[in-house]
C-alpha positions in Angstrom: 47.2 -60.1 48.8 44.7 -62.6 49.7 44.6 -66.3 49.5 41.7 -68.2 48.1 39.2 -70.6 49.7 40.7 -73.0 46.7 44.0 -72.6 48.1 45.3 -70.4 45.1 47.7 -67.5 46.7 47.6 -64.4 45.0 51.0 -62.6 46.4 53.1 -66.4 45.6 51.5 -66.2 41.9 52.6 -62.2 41.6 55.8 -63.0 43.2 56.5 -65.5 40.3 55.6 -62.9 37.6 52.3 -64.5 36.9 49.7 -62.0 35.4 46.4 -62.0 37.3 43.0 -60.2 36.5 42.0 -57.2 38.7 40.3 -54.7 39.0 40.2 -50.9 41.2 36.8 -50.7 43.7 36.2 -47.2 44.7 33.0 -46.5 47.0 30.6 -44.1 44.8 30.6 -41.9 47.5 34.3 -41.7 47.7 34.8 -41.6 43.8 35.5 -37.3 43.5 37.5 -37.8 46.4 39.9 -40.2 45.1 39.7 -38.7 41.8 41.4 -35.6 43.1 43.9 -37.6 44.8 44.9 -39.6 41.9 45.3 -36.2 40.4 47.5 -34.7 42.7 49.6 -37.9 42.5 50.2 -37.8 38.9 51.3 -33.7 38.8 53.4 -34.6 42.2 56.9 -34.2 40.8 58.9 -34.8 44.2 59.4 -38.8 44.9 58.9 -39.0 48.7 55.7 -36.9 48.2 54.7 -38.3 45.4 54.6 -42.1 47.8 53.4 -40.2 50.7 50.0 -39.4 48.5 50.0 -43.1 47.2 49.7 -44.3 50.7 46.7 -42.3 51.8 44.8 -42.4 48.5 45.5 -46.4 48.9 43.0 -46.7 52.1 40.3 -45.3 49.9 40.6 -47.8 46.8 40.0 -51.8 47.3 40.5 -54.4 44.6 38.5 -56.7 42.5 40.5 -59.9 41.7 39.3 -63.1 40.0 41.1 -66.5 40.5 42.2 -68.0 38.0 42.1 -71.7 39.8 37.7 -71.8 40.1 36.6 -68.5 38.8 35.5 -67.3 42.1 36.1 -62.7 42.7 37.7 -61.8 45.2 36.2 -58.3 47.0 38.8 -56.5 48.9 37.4 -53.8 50.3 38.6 -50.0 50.9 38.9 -49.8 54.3 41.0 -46.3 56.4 43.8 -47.5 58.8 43.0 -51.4 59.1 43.1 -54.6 57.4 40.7 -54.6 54.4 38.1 -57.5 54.8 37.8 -60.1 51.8 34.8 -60.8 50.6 34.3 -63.8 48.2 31.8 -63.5 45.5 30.6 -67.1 44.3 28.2 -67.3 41.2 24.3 -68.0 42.7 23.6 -72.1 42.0 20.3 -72.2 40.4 17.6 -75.5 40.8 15.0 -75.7 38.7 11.6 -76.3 40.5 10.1 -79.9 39.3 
């Protein structure tokens, strides 16, 4: 879990039973594809299977988070067989033009 340019750390706060805001990001392009995994998941009645599909349908979902310190979403993106990148999404400041 990532850590905040405010300093707030998301896997300390979970650790401690705090409830944070997220969301799943799926690629549109990858949507049926992960759609058919989730499925395969659920009917999956064997446990070590069952985790084995969890892992692999994992590299293909990222998450949305929103800190609850300043507001600012978080972007982890889906990546295959590395380190997701974290992208954060800061609300544009508008000026007004005198």
């Amino acid at each position: 879990m990532p850590i905040c340019d405010c300093g707030f750390n998301f896997a300390k706060a979970h650790l401690k039973g705090r409830r944070l805001e997220s969301y799943a990001a799926v690629r549109h392009r990858d949507w049926v594809k992960v759609m058919r995994k989730e499925r395969a998941i659920l009917s999956e009645r064997r446990s070590a299977k069952r985790l084995a599909l969890i892992g692999d349908a994992a590299q293909s979902v990222g998450s949305l988070m929103r800190c609850p310190e300043c507001g600012v979403w978080l972007l982890v993106k889906p990546r295959q067989g590395k380190a997701s990148p974290i992208v954060l999404l800061k609300p544009a400041r508008f000026t007004r033009k005198v």
